[in-house]
PQR file of N, CA, C, O and H, with PARSE charges and radii, in Angstrom:
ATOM      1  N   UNK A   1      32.962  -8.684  17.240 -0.4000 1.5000
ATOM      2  CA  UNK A   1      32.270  -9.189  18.414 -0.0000 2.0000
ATOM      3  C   UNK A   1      31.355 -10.340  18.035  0.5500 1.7000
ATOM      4  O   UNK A   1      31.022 -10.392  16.851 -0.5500 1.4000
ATOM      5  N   UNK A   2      30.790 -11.493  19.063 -0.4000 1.5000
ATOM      6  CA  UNK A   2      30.657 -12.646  18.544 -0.0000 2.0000
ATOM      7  C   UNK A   2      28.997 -12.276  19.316  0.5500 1.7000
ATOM      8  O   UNK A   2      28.647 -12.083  20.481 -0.5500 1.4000
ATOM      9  H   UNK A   2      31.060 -11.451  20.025  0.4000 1.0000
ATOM     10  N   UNK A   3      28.278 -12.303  18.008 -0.4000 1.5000
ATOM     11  CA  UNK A   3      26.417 -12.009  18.587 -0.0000 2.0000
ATOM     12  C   UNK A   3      26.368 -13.458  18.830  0.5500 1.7000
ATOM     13  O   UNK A   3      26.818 -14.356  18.118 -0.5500 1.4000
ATOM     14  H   UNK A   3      28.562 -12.460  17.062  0.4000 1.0000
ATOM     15  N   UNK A   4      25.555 -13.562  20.302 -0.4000 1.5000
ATOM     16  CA  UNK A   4      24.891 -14.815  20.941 -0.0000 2.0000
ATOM     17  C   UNK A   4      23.320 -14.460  20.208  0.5500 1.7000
ATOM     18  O   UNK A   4      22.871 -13.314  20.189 -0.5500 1.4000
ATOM     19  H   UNK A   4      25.190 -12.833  20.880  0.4000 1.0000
ATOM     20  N   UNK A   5      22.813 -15.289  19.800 -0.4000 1.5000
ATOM     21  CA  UNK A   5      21.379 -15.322  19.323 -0.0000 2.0000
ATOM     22  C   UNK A   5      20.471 -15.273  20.978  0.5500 1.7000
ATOM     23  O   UNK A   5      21.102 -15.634  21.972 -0.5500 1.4000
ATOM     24  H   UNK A   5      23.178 -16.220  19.815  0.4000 1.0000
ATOM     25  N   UNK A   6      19.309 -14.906  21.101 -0.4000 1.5000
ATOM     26  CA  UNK A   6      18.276 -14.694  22.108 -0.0000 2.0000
ATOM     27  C   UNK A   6      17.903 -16.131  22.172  0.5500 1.7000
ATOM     28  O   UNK A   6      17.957 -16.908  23.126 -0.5500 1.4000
ATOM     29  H   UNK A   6      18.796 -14.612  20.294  0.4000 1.0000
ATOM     30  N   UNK A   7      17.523 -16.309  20.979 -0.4000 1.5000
ATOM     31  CA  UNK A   7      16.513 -17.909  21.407 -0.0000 2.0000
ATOM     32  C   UNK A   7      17.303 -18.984  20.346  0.5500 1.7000
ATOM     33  O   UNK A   7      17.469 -18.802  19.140 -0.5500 1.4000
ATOM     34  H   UNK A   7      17.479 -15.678  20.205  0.4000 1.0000
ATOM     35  N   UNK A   8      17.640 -19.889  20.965 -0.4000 1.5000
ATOM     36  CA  UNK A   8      18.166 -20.812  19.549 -0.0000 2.0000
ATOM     37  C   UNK A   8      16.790 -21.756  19.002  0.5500 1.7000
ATOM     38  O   UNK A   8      15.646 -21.877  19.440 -0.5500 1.4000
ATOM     39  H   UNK A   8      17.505 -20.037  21.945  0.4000 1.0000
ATOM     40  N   UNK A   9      17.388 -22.241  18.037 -0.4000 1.5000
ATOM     41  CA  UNK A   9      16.505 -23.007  17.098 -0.0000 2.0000
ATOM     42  C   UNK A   9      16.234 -22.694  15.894  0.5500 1.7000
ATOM     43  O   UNK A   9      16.468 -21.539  15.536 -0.5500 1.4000
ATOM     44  H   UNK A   9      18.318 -22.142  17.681  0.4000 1.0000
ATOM     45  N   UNK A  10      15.873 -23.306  15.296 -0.4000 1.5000
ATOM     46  CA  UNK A  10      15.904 -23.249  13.501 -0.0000 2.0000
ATOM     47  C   UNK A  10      15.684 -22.085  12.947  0.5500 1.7000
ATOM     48  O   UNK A  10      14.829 -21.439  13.552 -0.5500 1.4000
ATOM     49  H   UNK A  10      15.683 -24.244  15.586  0.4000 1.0000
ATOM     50  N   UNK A  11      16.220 -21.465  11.841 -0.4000 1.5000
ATOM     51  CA  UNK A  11      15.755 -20.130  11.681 -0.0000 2.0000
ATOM     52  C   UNK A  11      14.512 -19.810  10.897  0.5500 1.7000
ATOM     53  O   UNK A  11      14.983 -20.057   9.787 -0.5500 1.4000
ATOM     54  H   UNK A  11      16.915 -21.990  11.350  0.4000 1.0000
ATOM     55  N   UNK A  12      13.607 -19.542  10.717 -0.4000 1.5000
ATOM     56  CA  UNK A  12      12.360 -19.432   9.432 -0.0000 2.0000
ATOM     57  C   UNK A  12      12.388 -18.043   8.888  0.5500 1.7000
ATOM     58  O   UNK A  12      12.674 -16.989   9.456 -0.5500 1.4000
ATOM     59  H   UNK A  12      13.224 -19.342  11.619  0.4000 1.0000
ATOM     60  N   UNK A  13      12.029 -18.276   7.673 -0.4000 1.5000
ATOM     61  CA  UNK A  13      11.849 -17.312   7.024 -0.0000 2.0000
ATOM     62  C   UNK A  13      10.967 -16.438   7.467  0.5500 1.7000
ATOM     63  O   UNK A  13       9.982 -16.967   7.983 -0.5500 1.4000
ATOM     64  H   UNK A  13      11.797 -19.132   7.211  0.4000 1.0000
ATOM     65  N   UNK A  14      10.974 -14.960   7.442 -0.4000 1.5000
ATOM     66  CA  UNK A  14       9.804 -13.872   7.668 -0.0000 2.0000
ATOM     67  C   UNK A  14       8.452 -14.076   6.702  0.5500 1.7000
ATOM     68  O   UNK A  14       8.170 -14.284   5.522 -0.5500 1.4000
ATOM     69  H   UNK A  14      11.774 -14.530   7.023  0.4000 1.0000
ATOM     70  N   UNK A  15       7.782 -13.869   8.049 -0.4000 1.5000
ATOM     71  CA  UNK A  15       5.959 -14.422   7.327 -0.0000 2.0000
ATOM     72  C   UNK A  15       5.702 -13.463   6.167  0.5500 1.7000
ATOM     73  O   UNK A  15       6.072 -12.289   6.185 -0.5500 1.4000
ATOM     74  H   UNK A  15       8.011 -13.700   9.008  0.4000 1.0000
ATOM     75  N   UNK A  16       5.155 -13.939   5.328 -0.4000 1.5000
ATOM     76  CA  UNK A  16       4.215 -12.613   4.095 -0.0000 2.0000
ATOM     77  C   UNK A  16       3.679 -12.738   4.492  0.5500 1.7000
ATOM     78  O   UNK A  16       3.376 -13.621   5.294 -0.5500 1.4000
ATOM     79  H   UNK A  16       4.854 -14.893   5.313  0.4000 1.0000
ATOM     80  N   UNK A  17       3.012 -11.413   3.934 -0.4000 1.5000
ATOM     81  CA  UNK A  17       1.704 -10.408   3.990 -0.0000 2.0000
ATOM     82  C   UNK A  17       0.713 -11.049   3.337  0.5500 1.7000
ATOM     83  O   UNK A  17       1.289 -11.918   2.682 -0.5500 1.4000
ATOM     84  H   UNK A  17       3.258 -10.696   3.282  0.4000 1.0000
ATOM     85  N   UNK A  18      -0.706 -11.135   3.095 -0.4000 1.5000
ATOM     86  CA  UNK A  18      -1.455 -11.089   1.836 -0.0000 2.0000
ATOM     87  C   UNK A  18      -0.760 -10.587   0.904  0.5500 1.7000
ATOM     88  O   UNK A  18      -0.008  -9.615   0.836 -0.5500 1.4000
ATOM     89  H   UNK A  18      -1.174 -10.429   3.627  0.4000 1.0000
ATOM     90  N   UNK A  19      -1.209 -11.618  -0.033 -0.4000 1.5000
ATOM     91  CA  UNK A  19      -1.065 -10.852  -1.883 -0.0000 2.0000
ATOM     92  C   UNK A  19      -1.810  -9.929  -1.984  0.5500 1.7000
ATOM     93  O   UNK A  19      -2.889  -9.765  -1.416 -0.5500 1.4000
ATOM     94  H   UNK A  19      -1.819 -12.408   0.022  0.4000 1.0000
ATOM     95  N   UNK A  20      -1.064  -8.998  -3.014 -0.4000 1.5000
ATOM     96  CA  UNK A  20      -1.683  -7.323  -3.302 -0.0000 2.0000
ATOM     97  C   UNK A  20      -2.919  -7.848  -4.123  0.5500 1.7000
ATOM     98  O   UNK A  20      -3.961  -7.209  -3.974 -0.5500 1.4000
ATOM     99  H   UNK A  20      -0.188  -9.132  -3.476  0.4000 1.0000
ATOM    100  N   UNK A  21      -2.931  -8.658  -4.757 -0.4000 1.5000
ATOM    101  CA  UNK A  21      -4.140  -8.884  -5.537 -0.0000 2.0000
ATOM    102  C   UNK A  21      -5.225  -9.193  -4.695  0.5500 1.7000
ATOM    103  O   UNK A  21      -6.222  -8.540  -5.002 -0.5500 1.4000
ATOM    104  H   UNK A  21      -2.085  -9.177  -4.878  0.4000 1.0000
ATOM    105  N   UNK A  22      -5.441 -10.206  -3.432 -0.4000 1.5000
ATOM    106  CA  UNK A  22      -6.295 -10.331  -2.190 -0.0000 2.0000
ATOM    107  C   UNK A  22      -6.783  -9.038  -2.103  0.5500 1.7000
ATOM    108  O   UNK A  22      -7.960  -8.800  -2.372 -0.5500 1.4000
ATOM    109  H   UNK A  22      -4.631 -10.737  -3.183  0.4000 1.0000
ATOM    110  N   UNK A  23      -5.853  -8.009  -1.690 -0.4000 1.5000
ATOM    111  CA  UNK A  23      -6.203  -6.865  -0.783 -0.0000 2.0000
ATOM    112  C   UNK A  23      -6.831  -5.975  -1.510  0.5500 1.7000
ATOM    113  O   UNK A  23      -7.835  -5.388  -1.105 -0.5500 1.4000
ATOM    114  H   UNK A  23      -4.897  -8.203  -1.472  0.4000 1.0000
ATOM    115  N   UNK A  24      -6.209  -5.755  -2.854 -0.4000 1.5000
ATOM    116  CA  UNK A  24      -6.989  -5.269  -4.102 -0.0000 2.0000
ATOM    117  C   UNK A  24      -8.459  -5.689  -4.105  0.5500 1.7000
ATOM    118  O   UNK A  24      -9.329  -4.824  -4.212 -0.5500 1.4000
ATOM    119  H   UNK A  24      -5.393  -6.232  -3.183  0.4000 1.0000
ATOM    120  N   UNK A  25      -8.698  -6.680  -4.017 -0.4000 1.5000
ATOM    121  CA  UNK A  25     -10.442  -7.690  -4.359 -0.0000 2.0000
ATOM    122  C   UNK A  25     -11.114  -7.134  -3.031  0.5500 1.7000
ATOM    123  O   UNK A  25     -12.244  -6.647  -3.062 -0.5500 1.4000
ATOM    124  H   UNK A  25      -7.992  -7.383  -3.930  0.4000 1.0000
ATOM    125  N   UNK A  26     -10.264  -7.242  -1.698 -0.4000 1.5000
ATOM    126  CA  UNK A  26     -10.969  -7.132  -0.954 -0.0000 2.0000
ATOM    127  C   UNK A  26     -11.448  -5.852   0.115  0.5500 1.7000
ATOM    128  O   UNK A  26     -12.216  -5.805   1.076 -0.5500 1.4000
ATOM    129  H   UNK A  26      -9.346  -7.637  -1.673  0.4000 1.0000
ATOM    130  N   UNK A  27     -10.672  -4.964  -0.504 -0.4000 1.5000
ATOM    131  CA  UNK A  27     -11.004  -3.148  -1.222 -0.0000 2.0000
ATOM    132  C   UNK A  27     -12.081  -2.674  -1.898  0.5500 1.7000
ATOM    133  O   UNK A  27     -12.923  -1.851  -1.540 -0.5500 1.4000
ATOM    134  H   UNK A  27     -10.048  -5.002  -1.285  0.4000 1.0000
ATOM    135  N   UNK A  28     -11.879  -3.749  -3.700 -0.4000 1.5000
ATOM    136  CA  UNK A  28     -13.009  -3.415  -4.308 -0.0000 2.0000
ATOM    137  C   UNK A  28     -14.206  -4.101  -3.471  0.5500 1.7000
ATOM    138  O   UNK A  28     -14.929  -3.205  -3.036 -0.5500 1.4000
ATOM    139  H   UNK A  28     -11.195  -4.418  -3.991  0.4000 1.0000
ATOM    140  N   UNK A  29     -14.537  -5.025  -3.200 -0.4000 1.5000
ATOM    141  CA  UNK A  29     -15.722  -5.389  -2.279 -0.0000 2.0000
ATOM    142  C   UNK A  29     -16.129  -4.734  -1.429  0.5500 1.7000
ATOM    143  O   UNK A  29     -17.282  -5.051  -1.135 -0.5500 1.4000
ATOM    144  H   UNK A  29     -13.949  -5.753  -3.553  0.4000 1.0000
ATOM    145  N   UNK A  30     -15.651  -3.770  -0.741 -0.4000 1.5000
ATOM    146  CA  UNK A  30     -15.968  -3.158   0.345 -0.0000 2.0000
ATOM    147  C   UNK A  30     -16.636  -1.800  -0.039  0.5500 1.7000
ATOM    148  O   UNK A  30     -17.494  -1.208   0.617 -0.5500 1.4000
ATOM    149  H   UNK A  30     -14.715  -3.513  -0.980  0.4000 1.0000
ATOM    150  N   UNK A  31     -15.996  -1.361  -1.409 -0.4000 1.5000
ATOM    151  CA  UNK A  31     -15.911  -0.172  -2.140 -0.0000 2.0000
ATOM    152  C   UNK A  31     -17.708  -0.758  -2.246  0.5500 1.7000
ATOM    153  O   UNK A  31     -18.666  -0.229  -1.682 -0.5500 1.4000
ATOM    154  H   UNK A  31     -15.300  -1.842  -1.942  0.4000 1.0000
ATOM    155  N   UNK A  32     -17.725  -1.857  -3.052 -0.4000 1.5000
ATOM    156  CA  UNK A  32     -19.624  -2.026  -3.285 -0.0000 2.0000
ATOM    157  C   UNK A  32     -20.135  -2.124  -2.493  0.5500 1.7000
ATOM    158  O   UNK A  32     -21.179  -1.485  -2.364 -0.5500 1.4000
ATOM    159  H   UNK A  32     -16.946  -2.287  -3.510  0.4000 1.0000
ATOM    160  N   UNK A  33     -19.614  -3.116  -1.365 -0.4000 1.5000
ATOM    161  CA  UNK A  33     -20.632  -2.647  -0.192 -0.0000 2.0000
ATOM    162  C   UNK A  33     -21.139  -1.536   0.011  0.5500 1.7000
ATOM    163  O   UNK A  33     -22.360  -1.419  -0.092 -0.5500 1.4000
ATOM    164  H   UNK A  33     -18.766  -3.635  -1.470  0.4000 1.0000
ATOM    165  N   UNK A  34     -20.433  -0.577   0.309 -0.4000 1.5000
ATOM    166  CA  UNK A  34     -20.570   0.947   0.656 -0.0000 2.0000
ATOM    167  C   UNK A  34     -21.039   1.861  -0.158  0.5500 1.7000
ATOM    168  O   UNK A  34     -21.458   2.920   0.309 -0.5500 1.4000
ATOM    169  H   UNK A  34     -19.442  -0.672   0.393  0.4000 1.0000
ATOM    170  N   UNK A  35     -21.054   1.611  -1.539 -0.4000 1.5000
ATOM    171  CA  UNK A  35     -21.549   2.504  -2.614 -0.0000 2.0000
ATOM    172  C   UNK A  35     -23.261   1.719  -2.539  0.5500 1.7000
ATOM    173  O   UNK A  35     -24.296   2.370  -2.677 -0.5500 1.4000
ATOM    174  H   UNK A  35     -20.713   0.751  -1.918  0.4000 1.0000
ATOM    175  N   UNK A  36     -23.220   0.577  -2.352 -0.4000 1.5000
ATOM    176  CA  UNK A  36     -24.751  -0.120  -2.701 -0.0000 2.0000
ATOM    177  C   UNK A  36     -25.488   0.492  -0.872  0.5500 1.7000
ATOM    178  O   UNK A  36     -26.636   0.935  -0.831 -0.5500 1.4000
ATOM    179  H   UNK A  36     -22.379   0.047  -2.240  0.4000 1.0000
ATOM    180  N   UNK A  37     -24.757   0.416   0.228 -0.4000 1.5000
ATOM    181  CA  UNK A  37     -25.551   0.680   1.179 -0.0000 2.0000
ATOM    182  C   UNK A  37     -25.912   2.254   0.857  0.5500 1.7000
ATOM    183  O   UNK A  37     -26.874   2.848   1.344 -0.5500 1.4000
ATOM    184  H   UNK A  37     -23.825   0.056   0.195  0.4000 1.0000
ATOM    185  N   UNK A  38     -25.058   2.752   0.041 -0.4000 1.5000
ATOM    186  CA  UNK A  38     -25.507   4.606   0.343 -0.0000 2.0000
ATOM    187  C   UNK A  38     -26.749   4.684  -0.836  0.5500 1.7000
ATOM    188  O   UNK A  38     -27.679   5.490  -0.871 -0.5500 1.4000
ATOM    189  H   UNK A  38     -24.276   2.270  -0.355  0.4000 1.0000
ATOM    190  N   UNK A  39     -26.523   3.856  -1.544 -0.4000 1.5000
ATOM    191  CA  UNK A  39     -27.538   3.922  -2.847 -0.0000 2.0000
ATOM    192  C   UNK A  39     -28.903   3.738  -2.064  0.5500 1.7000
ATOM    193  O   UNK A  39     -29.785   4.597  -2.050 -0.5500 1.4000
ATOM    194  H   UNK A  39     -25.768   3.201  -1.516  0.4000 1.0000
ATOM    195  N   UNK A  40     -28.964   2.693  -1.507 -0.4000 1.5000
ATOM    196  CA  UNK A  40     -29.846   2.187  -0.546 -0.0000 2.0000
ATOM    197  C   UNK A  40     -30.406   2.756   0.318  0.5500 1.7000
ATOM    198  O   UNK A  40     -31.401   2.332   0.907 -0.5500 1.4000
ATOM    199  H   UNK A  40     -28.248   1.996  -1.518  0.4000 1.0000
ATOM    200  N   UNK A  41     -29.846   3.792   0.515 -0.4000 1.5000
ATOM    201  CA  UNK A  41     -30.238   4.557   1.834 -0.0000 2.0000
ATOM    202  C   UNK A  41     -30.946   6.031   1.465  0.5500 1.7000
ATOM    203  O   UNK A  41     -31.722   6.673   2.172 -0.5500 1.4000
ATOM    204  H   UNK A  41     -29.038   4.136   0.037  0.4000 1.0000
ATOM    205  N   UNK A  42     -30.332   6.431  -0.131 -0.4000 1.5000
ATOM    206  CA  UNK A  42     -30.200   7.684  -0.796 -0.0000 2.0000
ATOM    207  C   UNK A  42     -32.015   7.204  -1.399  0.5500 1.7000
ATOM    208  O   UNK A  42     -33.020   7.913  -1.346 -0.5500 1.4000
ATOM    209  H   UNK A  42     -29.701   5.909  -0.705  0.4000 1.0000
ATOM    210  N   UNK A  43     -31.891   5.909  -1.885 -0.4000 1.5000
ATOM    211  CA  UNK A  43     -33.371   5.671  -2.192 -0.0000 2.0000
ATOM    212  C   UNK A  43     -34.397   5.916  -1.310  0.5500 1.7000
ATOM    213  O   UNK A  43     -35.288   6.760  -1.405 -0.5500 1.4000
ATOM    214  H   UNK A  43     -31.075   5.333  -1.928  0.4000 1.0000
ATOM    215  N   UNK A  44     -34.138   4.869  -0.185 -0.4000 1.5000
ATOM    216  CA  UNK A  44     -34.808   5.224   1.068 -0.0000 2.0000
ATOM    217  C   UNK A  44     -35.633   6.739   1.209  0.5500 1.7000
ATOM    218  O   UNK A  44     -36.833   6.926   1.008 -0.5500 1.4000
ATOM    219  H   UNK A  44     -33.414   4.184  -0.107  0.4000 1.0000
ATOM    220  N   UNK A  45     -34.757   7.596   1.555 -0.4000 1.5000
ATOM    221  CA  UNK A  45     -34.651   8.910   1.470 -0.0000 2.0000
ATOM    222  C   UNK A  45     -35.875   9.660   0.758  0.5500 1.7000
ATOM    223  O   UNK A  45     -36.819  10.331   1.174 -0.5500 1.4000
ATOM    224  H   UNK A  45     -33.783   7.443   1.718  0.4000 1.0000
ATOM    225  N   UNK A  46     -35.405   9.219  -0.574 -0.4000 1.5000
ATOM    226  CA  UNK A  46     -36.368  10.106  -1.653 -0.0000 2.0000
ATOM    227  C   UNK A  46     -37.615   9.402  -1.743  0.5500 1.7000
ATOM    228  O   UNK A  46     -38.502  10.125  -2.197 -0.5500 1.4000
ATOM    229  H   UNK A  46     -34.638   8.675  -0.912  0.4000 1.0000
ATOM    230  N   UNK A  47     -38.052   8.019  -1.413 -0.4000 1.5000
ATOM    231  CA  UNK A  47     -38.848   7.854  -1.362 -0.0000 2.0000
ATOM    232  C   UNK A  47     -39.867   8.072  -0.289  0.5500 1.7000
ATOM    233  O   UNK A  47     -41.073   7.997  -0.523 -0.5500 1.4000
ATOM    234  H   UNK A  47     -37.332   7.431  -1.045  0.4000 1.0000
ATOM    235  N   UNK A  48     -39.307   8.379   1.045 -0.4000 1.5000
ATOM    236  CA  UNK A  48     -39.814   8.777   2.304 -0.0000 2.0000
ATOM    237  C   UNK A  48     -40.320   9.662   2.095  0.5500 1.7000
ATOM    238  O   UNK A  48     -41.424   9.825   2.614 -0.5500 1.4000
ATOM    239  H   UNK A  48     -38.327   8.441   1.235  0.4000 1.0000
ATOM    240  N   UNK A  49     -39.558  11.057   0.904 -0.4000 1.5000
ATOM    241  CA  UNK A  49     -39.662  12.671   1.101 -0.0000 2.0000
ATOM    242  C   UNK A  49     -40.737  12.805  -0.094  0.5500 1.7000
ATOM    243  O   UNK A  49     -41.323  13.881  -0.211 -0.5500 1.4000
ATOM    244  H   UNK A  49     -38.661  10.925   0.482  0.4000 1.0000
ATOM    245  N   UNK A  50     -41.043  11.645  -1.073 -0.4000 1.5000
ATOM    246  CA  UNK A  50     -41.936  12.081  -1.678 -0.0000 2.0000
ATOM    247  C   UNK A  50     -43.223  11.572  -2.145  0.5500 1.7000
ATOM    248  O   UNK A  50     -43.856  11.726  -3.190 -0.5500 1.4000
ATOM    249  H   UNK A  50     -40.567  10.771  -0.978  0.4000 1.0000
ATOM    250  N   UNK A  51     -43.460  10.811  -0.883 -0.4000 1.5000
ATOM    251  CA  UNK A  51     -44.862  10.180  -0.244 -0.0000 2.0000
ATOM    252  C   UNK A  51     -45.383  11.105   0.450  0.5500 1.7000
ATOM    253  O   UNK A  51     -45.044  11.145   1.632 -0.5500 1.4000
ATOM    254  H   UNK A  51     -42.946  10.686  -0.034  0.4000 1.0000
ATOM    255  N   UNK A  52     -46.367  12.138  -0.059 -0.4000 1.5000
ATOM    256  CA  UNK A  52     -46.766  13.106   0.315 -0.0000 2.0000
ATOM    257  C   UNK A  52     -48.091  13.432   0.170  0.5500 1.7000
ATOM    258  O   UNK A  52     -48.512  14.509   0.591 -0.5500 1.4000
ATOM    259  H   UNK A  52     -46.643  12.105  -1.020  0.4000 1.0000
TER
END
């Protein structure tokens, strides 16, 4: 059977993704964000509870 294409015109290649290495970096960054805000907050904390 003879497939009619939907839309004509040039064909392009399928888009990539980010590089695994990007997504890797921009994982670990997030990872410090989140470990430095809890640090931050864990300080907070103990210093609130032992101003007494």
């Amino acid at each position: 059977m003879l497939r009619i294409p939907a839309f004509g015109g040039v064909a392009r290649e399928a888009a990539t993704g980010a590089k695994p290495v990007a997504c890797l970096a921009f994982v670990a960054v997030l990872a410090v964000a989140f470990w430095a805000g809890a640090l931050w907050i864990g300080n907070l904390i103990i210093h609130l509870f032992s101003a007494a």
